[in-house]
C-alpha positions in Angstrom: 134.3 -33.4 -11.2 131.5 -31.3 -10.6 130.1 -30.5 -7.3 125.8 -30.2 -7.2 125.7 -26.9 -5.8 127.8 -25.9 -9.4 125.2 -27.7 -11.4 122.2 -27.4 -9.5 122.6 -23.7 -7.2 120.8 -21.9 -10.3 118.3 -24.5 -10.9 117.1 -24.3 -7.5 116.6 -20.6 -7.2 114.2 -19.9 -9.6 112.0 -22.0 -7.3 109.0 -19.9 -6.3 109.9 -18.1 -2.9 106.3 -19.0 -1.9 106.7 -22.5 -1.5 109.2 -21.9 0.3 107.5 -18.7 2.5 105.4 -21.2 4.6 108.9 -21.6 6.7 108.5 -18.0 8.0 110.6 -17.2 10.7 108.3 -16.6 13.5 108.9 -14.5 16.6 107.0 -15.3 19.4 106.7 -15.4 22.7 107.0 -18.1 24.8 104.0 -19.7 26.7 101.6 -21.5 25.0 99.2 -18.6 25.1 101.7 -16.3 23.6 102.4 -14.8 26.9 105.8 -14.8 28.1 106.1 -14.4 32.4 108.3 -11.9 33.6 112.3 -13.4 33.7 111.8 -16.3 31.3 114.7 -16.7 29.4 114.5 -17.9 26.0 116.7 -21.1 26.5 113.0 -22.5 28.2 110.7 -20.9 25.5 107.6 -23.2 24.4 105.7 -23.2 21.6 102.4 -24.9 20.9 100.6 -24.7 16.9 97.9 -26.8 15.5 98.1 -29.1 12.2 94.8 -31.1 11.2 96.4 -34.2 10.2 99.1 -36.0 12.1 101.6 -37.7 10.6 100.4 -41.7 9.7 104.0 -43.2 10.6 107.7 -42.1 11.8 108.8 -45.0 10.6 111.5 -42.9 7.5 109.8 -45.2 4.7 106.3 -44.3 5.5 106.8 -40.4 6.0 104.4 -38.0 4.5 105.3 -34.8 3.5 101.9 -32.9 4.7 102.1 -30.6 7.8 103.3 -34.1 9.9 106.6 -32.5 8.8 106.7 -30.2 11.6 106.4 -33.4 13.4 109.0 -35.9 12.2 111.7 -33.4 10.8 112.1 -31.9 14.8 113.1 -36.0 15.1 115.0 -36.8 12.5 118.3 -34.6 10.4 118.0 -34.8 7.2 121.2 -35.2 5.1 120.6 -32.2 3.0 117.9 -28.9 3.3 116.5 -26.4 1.7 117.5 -23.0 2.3 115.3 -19.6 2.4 116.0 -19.1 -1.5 115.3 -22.7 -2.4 119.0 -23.6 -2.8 119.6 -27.4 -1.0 122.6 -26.6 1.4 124.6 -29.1 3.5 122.8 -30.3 7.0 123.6 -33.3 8.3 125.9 -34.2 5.1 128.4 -31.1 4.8 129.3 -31.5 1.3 128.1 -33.7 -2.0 129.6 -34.4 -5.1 128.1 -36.0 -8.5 130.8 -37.9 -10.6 131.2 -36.7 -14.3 128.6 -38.8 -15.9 126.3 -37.8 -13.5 125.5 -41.4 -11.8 127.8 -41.3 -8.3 126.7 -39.0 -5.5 129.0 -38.8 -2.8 127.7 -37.1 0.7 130.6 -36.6 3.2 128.6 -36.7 7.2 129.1 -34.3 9.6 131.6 -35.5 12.7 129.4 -34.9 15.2 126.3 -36.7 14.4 124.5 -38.3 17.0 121.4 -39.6 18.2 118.5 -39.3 20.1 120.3 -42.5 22.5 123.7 -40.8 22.5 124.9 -43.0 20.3 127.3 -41.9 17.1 125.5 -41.8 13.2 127.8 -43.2 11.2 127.7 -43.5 7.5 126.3 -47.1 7.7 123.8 -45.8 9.4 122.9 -43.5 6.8 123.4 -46.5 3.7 121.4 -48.6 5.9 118.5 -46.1 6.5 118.5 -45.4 2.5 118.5 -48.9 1.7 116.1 -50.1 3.8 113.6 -47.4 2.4 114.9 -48.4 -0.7 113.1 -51.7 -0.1 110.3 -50.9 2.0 107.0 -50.1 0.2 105.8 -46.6 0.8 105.6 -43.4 -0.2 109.2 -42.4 0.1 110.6 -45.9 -1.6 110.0 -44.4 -5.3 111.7 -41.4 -4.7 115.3 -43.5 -4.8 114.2 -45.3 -7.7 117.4 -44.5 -9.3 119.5 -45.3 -6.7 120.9 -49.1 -7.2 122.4 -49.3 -3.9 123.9 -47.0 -1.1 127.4 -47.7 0.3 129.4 -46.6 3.2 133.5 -46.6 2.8 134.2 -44.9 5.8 132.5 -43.5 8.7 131.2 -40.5 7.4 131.3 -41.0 3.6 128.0 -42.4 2.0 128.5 -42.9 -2.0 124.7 -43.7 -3.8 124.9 -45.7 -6.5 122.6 -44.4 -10.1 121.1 -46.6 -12.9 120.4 -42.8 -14.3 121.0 -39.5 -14.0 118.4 -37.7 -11.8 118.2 -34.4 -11.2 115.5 -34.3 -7.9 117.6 -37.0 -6.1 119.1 -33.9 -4.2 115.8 -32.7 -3.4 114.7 -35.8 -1.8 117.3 -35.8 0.6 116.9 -32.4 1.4 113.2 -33.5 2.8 112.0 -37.2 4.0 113.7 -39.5 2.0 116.6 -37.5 3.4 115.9 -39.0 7.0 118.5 -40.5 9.5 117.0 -43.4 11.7 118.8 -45.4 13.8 118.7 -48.9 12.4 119.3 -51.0 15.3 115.4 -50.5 16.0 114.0 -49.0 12.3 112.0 -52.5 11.9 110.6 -52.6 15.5 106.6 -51.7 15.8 107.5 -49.5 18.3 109.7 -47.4 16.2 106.9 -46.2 14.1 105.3 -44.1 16.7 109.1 -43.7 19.0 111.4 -43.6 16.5 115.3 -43.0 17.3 116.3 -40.4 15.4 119.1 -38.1 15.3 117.1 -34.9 14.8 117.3 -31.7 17.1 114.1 -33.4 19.5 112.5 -36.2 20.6 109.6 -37.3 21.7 108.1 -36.7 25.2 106.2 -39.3 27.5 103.3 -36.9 27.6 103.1 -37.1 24.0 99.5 -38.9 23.1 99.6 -40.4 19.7 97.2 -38.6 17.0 96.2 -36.0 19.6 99.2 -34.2 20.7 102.8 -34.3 20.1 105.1 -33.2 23.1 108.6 -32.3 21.6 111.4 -32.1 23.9 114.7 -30.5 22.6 117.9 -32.1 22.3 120.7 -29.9 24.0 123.4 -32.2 22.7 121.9 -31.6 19.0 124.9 -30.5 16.5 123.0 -27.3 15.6 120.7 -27.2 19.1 120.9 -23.5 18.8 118.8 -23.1 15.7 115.6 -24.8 18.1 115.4 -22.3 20.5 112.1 -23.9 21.9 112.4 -26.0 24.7 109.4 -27.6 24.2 107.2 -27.7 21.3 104.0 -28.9 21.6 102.1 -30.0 18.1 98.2 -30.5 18.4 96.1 -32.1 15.5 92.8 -30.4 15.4 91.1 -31.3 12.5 88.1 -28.9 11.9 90.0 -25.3 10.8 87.2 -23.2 12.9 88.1 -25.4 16.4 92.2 -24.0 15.3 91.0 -20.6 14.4 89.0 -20.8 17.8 92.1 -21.9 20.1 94.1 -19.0 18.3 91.7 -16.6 19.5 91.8 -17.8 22.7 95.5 -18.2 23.0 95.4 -22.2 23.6 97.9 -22.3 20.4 100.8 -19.3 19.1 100.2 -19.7 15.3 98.4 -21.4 12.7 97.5 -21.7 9.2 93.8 -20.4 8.5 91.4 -20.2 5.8 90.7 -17.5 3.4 87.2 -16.8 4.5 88.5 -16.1 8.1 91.1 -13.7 7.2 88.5 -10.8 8.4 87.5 -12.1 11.7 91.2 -12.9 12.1 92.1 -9.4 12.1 89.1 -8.1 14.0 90.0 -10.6 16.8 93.7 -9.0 16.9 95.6 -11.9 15.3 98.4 -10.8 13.4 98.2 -12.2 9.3 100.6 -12.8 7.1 99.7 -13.6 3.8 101.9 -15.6 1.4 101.5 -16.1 -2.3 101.3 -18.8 -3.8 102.1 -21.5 -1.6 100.3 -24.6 -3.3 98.4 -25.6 -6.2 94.8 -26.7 -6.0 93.9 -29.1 -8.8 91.8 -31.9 -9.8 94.4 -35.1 -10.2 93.8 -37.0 -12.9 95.2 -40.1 -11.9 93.9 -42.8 -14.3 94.6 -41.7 -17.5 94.7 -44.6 -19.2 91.2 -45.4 -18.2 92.0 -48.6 -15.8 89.1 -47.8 -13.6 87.7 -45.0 -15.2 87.4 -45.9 -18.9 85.8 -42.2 -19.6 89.4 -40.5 -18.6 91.6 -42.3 -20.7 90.3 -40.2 -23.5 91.9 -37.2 -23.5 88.9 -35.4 -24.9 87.2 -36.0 -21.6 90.1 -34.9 -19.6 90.1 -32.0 -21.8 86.8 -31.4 -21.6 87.3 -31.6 -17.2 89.8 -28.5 -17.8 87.0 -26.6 -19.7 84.8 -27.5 -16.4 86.2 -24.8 -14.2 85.5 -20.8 -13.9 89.1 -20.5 -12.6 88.9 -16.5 -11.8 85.2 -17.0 -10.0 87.3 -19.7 -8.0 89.5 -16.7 -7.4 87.0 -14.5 -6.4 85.1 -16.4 -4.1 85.9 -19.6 -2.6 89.6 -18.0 -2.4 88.8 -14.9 -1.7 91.2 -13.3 -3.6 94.4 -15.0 -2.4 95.5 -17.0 -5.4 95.8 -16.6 -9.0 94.1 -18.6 -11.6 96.8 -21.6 -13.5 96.2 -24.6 -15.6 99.9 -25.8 -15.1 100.8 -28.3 -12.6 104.2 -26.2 -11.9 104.9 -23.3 -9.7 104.6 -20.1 -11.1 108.3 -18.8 -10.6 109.4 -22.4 -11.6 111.9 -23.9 -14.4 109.0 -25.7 -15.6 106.2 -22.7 -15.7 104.9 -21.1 -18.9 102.8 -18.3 -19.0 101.9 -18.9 -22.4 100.2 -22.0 -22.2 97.2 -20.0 -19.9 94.0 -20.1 -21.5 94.5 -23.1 -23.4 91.2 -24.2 -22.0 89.2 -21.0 -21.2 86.1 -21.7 -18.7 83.6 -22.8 -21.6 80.6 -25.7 -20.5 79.1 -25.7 -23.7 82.1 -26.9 -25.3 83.0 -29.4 -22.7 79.8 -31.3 -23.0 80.2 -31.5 -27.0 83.6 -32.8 -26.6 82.4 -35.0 -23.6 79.8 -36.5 -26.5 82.5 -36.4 -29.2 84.0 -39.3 -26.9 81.3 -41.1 -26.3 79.6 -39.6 -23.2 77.1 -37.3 -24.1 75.1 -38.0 -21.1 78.1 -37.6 -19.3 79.4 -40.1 -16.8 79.9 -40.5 -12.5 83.2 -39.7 -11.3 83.8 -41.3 -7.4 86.3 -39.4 -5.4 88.1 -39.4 -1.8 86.3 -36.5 0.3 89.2 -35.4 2.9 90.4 -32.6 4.9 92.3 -31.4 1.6 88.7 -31.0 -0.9 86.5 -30.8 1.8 85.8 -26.9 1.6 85.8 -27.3 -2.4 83.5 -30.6 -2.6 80.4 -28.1 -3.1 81.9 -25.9 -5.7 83.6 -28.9 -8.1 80.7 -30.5 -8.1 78.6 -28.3 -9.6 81.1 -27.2 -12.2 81.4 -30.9 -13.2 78.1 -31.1 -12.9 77.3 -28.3 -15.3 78.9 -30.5 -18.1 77.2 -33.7 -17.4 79.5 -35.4 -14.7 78.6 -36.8 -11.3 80.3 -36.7 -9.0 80.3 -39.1 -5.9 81.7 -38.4 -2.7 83.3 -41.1 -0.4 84.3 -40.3 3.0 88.1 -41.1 3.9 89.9 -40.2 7.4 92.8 -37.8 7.8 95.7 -40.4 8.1 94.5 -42.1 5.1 94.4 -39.2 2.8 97.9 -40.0 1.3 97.2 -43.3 1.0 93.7 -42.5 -0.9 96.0 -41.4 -3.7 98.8 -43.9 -3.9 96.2 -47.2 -3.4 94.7 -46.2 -7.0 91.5 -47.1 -6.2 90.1 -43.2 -6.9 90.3 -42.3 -10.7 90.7 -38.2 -9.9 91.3 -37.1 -6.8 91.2 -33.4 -5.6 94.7 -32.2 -4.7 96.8 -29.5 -2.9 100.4 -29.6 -3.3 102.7 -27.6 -2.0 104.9 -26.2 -4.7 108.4 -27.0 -5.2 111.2 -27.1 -7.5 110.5 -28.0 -11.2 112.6 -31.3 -10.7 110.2 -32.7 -8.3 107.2 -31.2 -9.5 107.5 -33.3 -12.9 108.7 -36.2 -10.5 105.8 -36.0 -8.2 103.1 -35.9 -10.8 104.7 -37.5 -14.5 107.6 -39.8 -13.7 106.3 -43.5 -13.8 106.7 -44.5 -10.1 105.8 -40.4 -9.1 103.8 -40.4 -5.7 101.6 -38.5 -7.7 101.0 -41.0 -10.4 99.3 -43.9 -8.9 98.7 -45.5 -11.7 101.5 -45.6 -13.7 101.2 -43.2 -16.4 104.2 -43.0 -18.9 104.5 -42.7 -22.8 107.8 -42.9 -24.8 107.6 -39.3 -25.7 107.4 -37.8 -22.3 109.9 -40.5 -20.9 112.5 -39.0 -23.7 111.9 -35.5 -22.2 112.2 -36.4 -18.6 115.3 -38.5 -20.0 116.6 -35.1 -21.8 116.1 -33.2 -18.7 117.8 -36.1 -16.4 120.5 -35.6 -18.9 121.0 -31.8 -19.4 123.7 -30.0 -17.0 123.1 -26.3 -18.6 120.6 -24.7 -16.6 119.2 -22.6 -19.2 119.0 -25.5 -21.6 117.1 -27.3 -18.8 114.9 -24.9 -17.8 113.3 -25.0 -22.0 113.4 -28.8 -21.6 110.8 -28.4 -18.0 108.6 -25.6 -20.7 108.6 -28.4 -23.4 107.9 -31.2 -20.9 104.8 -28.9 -19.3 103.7 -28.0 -22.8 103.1 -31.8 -23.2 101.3 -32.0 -19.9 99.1 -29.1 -20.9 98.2 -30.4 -24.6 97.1 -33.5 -23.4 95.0 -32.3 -20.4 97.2 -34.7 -18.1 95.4 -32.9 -14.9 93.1 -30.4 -14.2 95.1 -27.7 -12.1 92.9 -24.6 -10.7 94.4 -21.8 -8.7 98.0 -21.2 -7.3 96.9 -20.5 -3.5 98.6 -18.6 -0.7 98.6 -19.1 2.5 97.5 -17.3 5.4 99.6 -17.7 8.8 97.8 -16.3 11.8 100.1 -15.5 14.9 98.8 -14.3 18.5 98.5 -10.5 18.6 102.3 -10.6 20.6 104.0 -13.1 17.8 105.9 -11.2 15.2 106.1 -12.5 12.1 109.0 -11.9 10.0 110.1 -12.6 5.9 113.1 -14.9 6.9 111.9 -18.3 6.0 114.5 -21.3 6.3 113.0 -25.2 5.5 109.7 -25.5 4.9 107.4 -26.7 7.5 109.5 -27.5 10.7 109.9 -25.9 13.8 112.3 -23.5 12.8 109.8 -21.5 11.6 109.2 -20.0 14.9 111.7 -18.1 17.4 111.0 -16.8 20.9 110.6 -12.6 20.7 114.1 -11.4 21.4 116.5 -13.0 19.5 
């Protein structure tokens, strides 16, 4: 038998640090203003930051993966994580194993697993988490598409049961599929917005839903003294001038800003960190197979799109330096990147309107989009490079927690996108598989399901790794999105946070420690 840390350890290191680098390890002080008083001991340290979304649900079938994760993963373990050099290591499962052919994982629990209540997890808990999100439509139910059931022997033994090999199942339980909730109440309304989880905190009565999150920790939490925060308080302030704003006036300790405040940021005394290549911008090209869009089921047009964008005046301008120019879907220190396959469809307008007319559309045609807090700064700028080639592009309003569910309804053709990147598995997952989160619509052919098949399949690393090039080669060719720029990120701390390189799982509250430890 082969354990997945031996077949998978490699794999997961070559995923790119800076995906990873938004978990920076933060030291701060402790008061919400970044001030600590004289004789506070770390053990009551709080922390406030601002996110501009909050999460749409806690219910573990509905999570999204956005910055609501700082939200629900203070709530709930997961069974696996992610570590600082994108390995997945044990968490609340302390061991896995895959059978031979690849279709039995078998995650052995921690013994002192318990919830928010008091009460023990046991492994049923876990198999009847799983299953239940197995059955639930949402956004994490096609993420254990593979999995034909979920079984408990024992107390602390969970055994998932594949139709196929799949290589991102780790992954997923490493982030929100991974979740533990307490079943007992998982179906109850309530539990949605006060879920019982078994996570390091839980929610406090001063929390006010979609406002501000008031996170109390869990001293009887298995691994309590990885939170040292007390409290942790998570406001959702939508416009990124009103966060940049509270950070200069100390209402919040740290925050992700935007490039074109990086200047004022430092002349106001925040401290910046600047991370590379934290997510890809891109323009999605969900229906291409022309359901609703008959215009993008020709590849010609989709090819034509690509040809659409000054990548390196993107760059220059609207990200002001802090990101690099890609027309790959895949992170760029991924299994699945290829630096060849840049400038296949150099910035050209004259060419994309003849091929836009070689398909039919020489007059070009009107593209309707969601406008959310992920394109909002970019609206102006893609528009007038589609524009430029003949397409129209109509902008239709849609509200924070419905940005996620803008994509997955199917009823936008293209939508702009920011992911964060990832490892290759779940890149190709997210975007190509036929029930991807990232694929609305359903997009397969029998040649790229052979190659995700091959890679499902293949156990050598190295062999793997030319299986993800081929696979994004195919994705490439036939224009299968429109990616833009590999961004960074910019983390802007009070002028008394320190922020350090050691990053643990992306996007939760262990990003931050009080100054002094």
């Amino acid at each position: 038998m082969r354990t997945s840390s031996q077949r998978r350890s490699a794999r997961a290191a070559t995923a790119i640090a800076a995906a990873l680098a938004l978990a920076l390890s933060i030291t701060a002080c402790s008061s919400p203003s970044g001030g600590q008083s004289e004789g506070q001991s770390n053990d009551s340290a709080t922390l406030t930051l601002a996110i501009q979304a909050p999460p749409p649900s806690l219910d573990p079938a509905q999570l999204d993966e956005g910055t609501g994760t700082f939200i629900w993963s203070s709530l709930f373990d997961t069974l696996l994580k992610v570590d600082n050099e994108g390995k997945i290591v044990p968490n609340a499962a302390e061991s896995w194993e895959y059978s031979e052919d690849l279709l039995t994982l078998t995650l052995t629990l921690r013994d002192d697993l318990t919830f928010s209540t008091g009460g023990a997890v046991t492994a049923q808990d876990v198999a009847d988490t799983l299953n239940r999100t197995r059955e639930t439509p949402g956004q994490q139910q096609p993420k254990l598409s593979s999995v034909e059931s979920v079984e408990a022997p024992d107390d602390v033994t969970v055994v998932l049961n594949l139709s196929k090999p799949d290589p991102v199942l780790v992954n997923y339980l490493a982030q929100a599929t991974g979740v533990i909730g307490d079943p007992a109440v998982l179906d109850d309304a309530e539990s949605a917005v006060r879920p019982t989880g078994s996570g390091p905190y839980e929610l406090a009565d001063s929390t006010v839903d979609g406002t501000s999150y008031v996170l109390q920790r869990r001293d009887d939490y298995w691994n309590a003294e990885a939170y040292p925060f007390e409290t942790v308080t998570v406001r959702v302030i939508q416009d990124s001038t009103a966060i940049f704003n509270a950070l200069v006036a100390g209402e919040i300790n740290a925050a992700n800003i935007q490039a074109p405040q990086l200047e004022q940021a430092k002349s106001s005394n925040l401290t910046v960190a600047q991370i590379g290549s934290a997510a890809t911008i891109l323009l999605l090209l969900a229906d291409r197979e022309g359901a609703i869009q008959p215009a993008l089921g020709d590849e010609r047009v989709r090819q034509a799109l690509n040809m659409a964008f000054d990548r390196q005046l993107y760059v220059d301008t609207l990200f002001a330096g802090i990101a690099e120019p890609t027309e790959q879907n895949f992170n760029m220190n991924g299994a699945a990147y290829d630096a060849s396959l840049e400038d296949t469809y150099p910035f050209d307008p004259e060419a994309a309107r003849e091929l836009l007319a070689d398909a039919g559309y020489p007059d070009g045609f009107t593209l309707t989009m969601p406008s959310t807090l992920v394109s909002q700064n970019y609206e102006p700028a893609i528009t007038q490079s589609l524009g430029d080639i003949g397409v129209t592009v109509q902008w239709e309003p849609v509200p924070p927690q419905n940005i996620a569910s803008s994509l997955t309804g199917g009823q936008y053709a293209a939508v702009v996108w920011a992911e964060g990147t990832n490892l290759a598995g779940r890149e190709m997952a997210n975007h190509f598989s036929p029930n991807g989160f990232l694929n609305p619509f359903n997009w397969e052919t029998p040649e790229f399901d052979e190659m995700l098949t091959a890679i499902a399949a293949e156990s050598d690393l190295d062999a793997q790794a030319e299986l993800y090039k081929k696979a994004s080669a195919y994705t490439v060719e036939h224009a299968l999105n429109a990616p833009i720029a590999s961004l960074g990120a910019l983390w802007a701390t009070s002028k008394d946070v320190e922020v350090a390189t050691e990053v643990n799982v992306p996007k939760t509250v262990r990003m931050f420690a009080p100054s002094g430890d």
